[in-house]
C-alpha positions as CSV (number, residue, x, y, z in Angstrom):
1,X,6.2,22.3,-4.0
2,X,3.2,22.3,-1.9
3,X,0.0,20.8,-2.7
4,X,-3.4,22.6,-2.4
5,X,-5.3,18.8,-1.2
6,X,-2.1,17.2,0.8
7,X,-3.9,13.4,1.4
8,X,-2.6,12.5,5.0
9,X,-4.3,9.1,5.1
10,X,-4.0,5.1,6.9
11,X,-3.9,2.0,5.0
12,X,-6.6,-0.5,5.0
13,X,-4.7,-3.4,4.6
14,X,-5.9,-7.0,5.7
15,X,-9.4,-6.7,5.3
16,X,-10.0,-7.6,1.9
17,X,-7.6,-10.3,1.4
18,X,-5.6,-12.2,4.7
19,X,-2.7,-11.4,6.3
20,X,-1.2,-12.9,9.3
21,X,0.7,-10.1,10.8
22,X,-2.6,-8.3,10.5
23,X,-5.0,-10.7,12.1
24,X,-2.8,-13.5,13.3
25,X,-5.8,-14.9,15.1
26,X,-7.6,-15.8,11.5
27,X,-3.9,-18.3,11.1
28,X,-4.1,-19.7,14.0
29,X,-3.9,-23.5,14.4
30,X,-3.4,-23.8,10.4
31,X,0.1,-23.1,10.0
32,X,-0.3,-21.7,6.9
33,X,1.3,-17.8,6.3
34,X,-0.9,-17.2,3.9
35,X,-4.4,-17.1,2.5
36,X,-4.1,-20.0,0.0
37,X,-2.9,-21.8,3.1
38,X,-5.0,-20.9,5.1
39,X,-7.6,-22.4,2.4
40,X,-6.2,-25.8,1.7
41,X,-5.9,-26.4,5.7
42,X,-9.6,-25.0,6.5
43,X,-11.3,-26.5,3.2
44,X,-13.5,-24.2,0.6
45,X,-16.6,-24.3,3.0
46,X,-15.1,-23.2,6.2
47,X,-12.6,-20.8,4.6
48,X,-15.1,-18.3,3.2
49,X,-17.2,-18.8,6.0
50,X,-14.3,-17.6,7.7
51,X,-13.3,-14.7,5.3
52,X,-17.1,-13.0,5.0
53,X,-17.2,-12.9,8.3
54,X,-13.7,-11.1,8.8
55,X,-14.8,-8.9,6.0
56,X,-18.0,-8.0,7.6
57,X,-16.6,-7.1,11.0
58,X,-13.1,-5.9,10.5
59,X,-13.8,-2.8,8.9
60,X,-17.0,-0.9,8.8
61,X,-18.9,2.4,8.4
62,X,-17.8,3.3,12.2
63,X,-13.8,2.9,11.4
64,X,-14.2,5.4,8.5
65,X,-15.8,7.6,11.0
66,X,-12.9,6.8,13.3
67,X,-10.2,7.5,10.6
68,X,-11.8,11.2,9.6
69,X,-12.6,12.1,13.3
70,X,-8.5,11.2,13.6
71,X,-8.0,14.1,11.2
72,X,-7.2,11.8,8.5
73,X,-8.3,12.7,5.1
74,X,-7.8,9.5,2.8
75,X,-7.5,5.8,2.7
76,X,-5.5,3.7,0.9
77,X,-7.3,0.4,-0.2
78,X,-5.4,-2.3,-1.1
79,X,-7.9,-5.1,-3.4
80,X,-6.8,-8.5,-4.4
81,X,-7.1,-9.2,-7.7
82,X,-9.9,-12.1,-7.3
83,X,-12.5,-8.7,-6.4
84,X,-14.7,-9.7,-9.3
85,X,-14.8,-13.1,-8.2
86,X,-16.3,-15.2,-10.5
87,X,-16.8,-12.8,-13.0
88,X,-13.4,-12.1,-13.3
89,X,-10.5,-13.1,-15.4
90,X,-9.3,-16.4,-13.1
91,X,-11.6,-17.4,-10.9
92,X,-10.3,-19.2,-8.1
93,X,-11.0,-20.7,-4.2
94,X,-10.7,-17.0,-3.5
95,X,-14.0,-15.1,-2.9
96,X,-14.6,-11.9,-4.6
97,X,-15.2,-9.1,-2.7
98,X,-16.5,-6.0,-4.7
99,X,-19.6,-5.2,-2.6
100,X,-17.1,-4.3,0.1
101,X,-15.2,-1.8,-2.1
102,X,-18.6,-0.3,-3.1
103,X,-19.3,0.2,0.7
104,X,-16.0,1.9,1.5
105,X,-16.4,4.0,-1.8
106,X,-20.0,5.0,-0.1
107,X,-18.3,5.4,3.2
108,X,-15.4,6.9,2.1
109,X,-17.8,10.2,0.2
110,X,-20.0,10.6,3.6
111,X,-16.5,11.3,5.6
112,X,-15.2,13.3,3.3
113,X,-12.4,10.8,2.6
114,X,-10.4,10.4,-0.5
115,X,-9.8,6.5,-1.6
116,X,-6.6,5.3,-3.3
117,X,-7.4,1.8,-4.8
118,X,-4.4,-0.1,-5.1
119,X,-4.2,-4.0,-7.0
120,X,-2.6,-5.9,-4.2
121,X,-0.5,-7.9,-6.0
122,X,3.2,-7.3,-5.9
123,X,5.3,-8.7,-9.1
124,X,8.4,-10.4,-8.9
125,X,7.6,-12.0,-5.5
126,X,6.1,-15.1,-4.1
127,X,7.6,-17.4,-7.3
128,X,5.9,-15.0,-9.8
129,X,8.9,-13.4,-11.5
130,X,7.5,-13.9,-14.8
131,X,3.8,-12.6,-14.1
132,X,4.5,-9.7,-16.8
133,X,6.6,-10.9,-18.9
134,X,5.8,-12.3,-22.3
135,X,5.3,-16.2,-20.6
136,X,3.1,-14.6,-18.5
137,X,0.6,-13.0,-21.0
138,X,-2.4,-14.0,-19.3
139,X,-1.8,-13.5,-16.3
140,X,-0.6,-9.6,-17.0
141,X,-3.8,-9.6,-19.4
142,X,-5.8,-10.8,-16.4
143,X,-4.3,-7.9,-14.0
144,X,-5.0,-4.8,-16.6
145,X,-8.7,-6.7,-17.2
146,X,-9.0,-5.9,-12.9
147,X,-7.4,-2.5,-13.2
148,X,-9.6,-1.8,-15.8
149,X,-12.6,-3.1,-14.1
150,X,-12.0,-1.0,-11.2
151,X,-11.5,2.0,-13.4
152,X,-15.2,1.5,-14.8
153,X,-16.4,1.0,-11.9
154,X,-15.4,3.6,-9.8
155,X,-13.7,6.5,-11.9
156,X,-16.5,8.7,-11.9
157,X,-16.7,8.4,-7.9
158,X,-16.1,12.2,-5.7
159,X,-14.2,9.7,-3.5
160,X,-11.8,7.9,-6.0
161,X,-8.5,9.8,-6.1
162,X,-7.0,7.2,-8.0
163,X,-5.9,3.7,-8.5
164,X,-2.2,2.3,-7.9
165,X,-1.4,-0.8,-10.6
166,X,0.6,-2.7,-8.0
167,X,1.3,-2.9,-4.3
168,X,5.2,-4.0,-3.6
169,X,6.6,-5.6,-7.2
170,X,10.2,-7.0,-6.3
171,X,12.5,-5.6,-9.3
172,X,15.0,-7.0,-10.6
173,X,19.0,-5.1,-10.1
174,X,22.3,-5.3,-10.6
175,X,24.6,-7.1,-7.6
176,X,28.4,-6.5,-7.9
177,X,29.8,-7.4,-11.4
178,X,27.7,-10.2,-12.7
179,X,25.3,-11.2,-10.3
180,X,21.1,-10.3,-11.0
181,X,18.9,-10.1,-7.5
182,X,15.6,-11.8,-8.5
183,X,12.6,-10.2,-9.4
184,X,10.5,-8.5,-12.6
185,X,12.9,-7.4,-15.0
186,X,12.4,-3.2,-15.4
187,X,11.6,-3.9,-18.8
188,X,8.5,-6.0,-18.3
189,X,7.6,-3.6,-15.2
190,X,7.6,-0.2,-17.6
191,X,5.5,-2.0,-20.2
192,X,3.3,-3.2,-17.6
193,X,2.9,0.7,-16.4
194,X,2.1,1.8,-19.8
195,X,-0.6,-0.4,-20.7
196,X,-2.3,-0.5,-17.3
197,X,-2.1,3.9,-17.5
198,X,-3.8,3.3,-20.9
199,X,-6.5,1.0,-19.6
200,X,-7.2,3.2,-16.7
201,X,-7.6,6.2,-18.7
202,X,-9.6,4.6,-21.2
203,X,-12.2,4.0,-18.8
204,X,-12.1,6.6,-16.0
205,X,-10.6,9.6,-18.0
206,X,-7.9,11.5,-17.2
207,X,-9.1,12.8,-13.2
208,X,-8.6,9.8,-11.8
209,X,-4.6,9.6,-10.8
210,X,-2.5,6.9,-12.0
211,X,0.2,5.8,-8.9
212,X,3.1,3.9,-10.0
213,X,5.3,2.0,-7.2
214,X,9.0,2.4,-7.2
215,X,9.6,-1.3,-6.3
216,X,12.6,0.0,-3.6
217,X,13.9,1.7,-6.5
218,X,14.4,5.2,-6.4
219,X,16.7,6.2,-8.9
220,X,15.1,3.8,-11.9
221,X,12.4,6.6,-13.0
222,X,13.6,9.6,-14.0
223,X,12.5,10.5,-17.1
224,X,10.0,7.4,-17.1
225,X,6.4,8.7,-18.4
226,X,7.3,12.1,-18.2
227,X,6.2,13.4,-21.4
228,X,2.5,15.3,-21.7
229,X,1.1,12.3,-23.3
230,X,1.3,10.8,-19.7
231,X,-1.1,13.4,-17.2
232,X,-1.6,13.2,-13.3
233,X,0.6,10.2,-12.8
234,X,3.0,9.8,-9.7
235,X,5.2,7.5,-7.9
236,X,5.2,5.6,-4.8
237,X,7.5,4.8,-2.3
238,X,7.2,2.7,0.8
239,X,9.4,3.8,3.4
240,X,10.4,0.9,6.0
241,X,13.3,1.3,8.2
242,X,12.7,-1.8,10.4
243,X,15.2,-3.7,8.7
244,X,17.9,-0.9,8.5
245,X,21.3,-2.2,9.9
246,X,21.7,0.7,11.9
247,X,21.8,1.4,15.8
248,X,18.1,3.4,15.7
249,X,18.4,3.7,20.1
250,X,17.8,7.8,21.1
251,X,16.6,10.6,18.9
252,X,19.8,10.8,17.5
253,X,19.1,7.1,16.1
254,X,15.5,8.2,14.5
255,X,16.7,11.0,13.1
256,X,19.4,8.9,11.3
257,X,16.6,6.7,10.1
258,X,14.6,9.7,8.9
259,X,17.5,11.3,6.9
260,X,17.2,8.2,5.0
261,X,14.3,8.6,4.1
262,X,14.4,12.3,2.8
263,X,17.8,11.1,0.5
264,X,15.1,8.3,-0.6
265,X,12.2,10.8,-1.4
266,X,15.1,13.5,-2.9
267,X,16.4,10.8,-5.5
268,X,12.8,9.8,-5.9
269,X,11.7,13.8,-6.7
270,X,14.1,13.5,-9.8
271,X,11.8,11.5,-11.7
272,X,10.0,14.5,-12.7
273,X,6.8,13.5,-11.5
274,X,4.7,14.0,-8.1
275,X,6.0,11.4,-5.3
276,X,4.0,10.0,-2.2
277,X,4.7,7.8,0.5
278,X,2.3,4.9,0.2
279,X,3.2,3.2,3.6
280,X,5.5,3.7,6.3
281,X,5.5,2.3,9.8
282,X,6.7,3.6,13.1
283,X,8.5,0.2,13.5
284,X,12.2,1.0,14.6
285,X,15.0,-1.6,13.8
286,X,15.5,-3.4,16.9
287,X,14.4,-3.1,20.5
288,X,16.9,-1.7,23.0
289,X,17.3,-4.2,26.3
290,X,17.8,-1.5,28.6
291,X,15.4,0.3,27.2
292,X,11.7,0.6,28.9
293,X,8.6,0.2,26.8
294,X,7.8,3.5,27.8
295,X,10.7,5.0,26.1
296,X,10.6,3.0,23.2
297,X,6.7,4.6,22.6
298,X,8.2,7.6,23.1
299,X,11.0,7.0,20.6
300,X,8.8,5.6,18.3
301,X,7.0,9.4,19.0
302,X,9.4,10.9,17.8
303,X,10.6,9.0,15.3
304,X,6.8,9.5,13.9
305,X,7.1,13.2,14.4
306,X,10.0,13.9,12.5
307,X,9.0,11.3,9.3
308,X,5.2,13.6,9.3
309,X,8.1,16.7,9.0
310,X,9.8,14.7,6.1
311,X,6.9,14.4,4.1
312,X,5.6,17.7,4.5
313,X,6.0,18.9,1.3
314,X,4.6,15.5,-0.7
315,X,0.7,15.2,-1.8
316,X,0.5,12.4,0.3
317,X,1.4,10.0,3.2
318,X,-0.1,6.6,4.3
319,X,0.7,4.9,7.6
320,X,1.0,1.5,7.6
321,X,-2.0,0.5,8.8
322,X,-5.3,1.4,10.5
323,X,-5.1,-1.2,12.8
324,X,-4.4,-4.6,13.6
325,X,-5.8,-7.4,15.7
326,X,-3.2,-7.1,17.9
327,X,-2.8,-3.2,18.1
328,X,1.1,-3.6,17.1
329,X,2.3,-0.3,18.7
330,X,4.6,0.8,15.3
331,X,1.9,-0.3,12.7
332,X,-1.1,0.1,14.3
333,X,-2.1,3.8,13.6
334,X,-4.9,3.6,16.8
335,X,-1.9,3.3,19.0
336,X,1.6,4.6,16.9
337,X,-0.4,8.1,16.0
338,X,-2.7,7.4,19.6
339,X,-1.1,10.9,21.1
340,X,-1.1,13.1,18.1
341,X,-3.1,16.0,17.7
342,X,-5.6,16.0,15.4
343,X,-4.2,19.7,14.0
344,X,-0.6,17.5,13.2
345,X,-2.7,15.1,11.2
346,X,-3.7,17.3,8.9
């Protein structure tokens, strides 16, 4: 089906909380890959020296001007879970960063822009498998507490379209007969879905929309809040080909890449709610030596072209990202999306 407010929008990612593919230059010299790293090595003083300053001049009112003059209609704004800062549930070395949300909410409304906040934490990764399950009480107390800090906060907002209870949670499957990939069981995930939906209705109502990721796992919803208990709540997949074992070279090769992501987004469809694409790249999966970097822009073209035509009939799309220090030609959307027309943005 088609959907009267189709959300064509970029992803804000790295401005609110580090990351080194994003703004290498912030890492540099501290050989950490990571913001906690990057902490220990700098010490408390310097580091958030070093953070309010990247916050303050990496994204501003002018690059929300920038992203609606692209045609773009919505961001999507990944915030760490230390937002609150002190006043929330763990406080930590991290600095909190609300007062930046509040400005892109406020720039967000004068552009016309709808916001998707999203927790940026992604269960199952980084040594925190059991974040939601019962040994990890508080710390899945301390994520709803955010989600429903946020919810108070902003739910009544023109801007807010609605608020995603994790980024990229690594699930836990089922490899050959008796092997278990790690990860957050499904179990612990699903409960953690219900009780954050109910803490985000509780205090935003039922307007705001509810995003659940897939966590690379497609096929694992159907049926899964479906019933009219559960309203306006829809699921999120992150489509990423850059690691596909798969000769990508020529438009046959893209087109190959982007039939896997319509079988993704048509197993996805059968969970019986809305689906959206809550980042995808123009990264391909490995550079061709004879090929110029000319052609590879213009692979990565059409390879951009014909993923826009794959989501066509989603409520929304995010490219991964608005930009990066670097301007990385397949995730930077200033350069990837540089020679679209504004009219095939929106």
């Amino acid at each position: 089906m088609a959907y009267r407010d189709t959300l064509h929008g970029v992803n804000l990612t790295g401005w609110l909380s580090l990351k080194s593919w994003v703004t290498p230059d912030l890492f540099a010299g501290t050989g950490a890959l990571g913001e906690r790293g990057v902490a220990e090595t700098l010490g408390r003083g310097l580091y958030r020296d070093l953070v309010r300053e990247h916050r303050s001049t990496f994204i501003t009112c002018d690059d929300f001007e920038q992203i609606a003059r692209r045609g773009f209609n919505a961001v999507r704004l990944p915030v760490p879970w230390y937002v609150f800062g002190k006043r929330g549930p763990e406080p930590s070395f991290n600095v909190g960063c609300v007062e930046y949300v509040d400005d892109a909410m406020d720039w967000a409304h004068d552009n016309n822009l709808s916001v998707l906040l999203v927790l940026d934490i992604c269960p199952g990764r980084q040594n925190e498998e059991d974040e939601l399950s019962s040994t990890g009480r508080n710390k899945r107390e301390g994520m709803l507490s955010v989600l429903a800090g946020l919810a108070s906060r902003y739910g009544q907002s023109s801007a807010l379209m609605g608020i995603e209870v994790a980024d990229e949670p690594l699930v836990q499957h089922r490899k050959g007969l008796l092997g278990i990939t790690e990860g957050v069981s499904p179990h612990a995930l699903r409960n953690y879905y219900r009780e954050a939906y109910a803490v985000i209705r509780e205090a935003a109502g039922d307007e705001t929309c509810v995003v659940l990721p897939d966590g690379g796992l497609p096929n694992a919803w159907r049926g899964f809040m479906s019933s009219s208990r559960y309203r306006n709540v829809w699921l999120d997949c992150h489509l990423y080909h850059y690691t596909d074992q798969l000769d990508a070279t020529g438009p046959a090769g893209a087109s190959k890449l982007v039939s896997r992501s319509r079988d993704v987004l048509a197993r996805a469809k059968r969970c019986g709610m809305p689906v959206m694409v809550g980042a995808w790249s123009a990264a391909l999966p490995f550079a061709d030596s004879l090929m110029t970097p000319e052609g590879r822009i213009a692979l990565e073209r059409v390879y951009c072209s014909e993923q826009i035509a794959a989501f066509d009939d989603l409520p929304a799309w995010f490219f991964q990202t608005w930009k990066t220090g670097a301007q990385l030609s397949g995730w930077d959307s200033r350069v990837a999306l540089a020679s679209f027309e504004r009219s095939m943005l929106e």
